[in-house]
C-alpha positions as CSV (number, residue, x, y, z in Angstrom):
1,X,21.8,-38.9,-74.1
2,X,25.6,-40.1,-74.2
3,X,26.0,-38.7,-71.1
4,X,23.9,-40.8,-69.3
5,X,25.3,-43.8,-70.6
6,X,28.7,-43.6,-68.2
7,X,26.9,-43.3,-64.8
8,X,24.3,-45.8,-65.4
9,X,26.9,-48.7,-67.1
10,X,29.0,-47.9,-64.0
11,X,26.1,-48.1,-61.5
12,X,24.8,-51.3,-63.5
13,X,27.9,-52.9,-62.6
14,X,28.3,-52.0,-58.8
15,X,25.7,-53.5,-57.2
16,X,27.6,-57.1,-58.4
17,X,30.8,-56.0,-57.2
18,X,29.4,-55.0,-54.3
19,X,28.2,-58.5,-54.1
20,X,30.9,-60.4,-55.0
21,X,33.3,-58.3,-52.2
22,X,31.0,-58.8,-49.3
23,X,30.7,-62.8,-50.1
24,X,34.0,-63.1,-50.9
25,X,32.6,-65.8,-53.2
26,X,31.6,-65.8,-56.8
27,X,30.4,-69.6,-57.3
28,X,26.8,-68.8,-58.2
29,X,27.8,-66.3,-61.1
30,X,28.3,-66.8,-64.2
31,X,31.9,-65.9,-65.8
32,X,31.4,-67.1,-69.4
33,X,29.2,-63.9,-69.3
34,X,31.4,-61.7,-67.9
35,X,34.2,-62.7,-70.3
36,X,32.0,-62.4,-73.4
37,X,30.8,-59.3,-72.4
38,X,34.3,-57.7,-71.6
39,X,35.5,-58.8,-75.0
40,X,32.3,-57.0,-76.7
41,X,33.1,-53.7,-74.8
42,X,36.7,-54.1,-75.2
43,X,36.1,-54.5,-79.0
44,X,33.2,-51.7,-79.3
45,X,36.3,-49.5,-77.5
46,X,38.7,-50.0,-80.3
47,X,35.9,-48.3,-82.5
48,X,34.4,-45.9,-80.1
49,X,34.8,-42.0,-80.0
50,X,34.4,-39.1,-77.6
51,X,31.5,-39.7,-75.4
52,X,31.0,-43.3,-76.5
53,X,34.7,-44.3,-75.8
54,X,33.9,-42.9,-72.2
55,X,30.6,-44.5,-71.6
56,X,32.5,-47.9,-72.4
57,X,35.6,-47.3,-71.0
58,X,33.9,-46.9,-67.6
59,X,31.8,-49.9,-68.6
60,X,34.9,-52.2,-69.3
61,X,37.0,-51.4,-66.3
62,X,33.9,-52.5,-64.1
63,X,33.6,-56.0,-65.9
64,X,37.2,-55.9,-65.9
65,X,37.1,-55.3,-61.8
66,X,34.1,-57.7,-61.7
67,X,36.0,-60.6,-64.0
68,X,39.4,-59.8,-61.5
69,X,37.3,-60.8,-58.0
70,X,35.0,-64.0,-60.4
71,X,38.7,-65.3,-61.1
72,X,40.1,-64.2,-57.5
73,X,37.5,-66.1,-55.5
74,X,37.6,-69.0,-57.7
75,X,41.1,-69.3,-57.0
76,X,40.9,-69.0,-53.3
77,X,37.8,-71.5,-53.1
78,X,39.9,-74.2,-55.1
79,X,43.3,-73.4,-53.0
80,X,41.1,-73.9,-49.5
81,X,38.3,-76.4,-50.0
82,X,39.8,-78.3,-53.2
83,X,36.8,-77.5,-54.5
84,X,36.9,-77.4,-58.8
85,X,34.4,-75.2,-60.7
């Protein structure tokens, strides 16, 4: 079952990146859950073997991509409307 767990982490994570790139915005989304959730994975990986470690890996470095363009757009929104989240 292990090697389900890569595709469909990855796959979970898409559809929000997808998101986030097309709006170029990332005001409605939450990123105390992203951060808590890329610290869980990042610490489950410091434990994790074989076909876990992969399954997670993949899983962290789409949170990690996801947290990048959360903090990106964040930045950009503040530098062009002032606006503070």
């Amino acid at each position: 079952m292990i090697q389900f767990a890569a595709p469909i982490l990855v796959v979970s994570a898409l559809p929000q990146t997808i998101k986030l790139y097309q709006r170029k915005s990332s005001e409605d989304i939450s990123i105390i859950t992203y951060f808590l959730t890329w610290i869980g994975i990042g610490l489950i990986l410091t434990e994790a073997e074989g076909g876990v470690f992969i399954a997670n890996l993949s899983s962290f470095i789409m949170v990690t991509i996801n947290l990048y363009l959360i903090i990106y757009y964040r930045v950009e929104a503040v530098r062009n409307t002032g606006k503070s989240y």
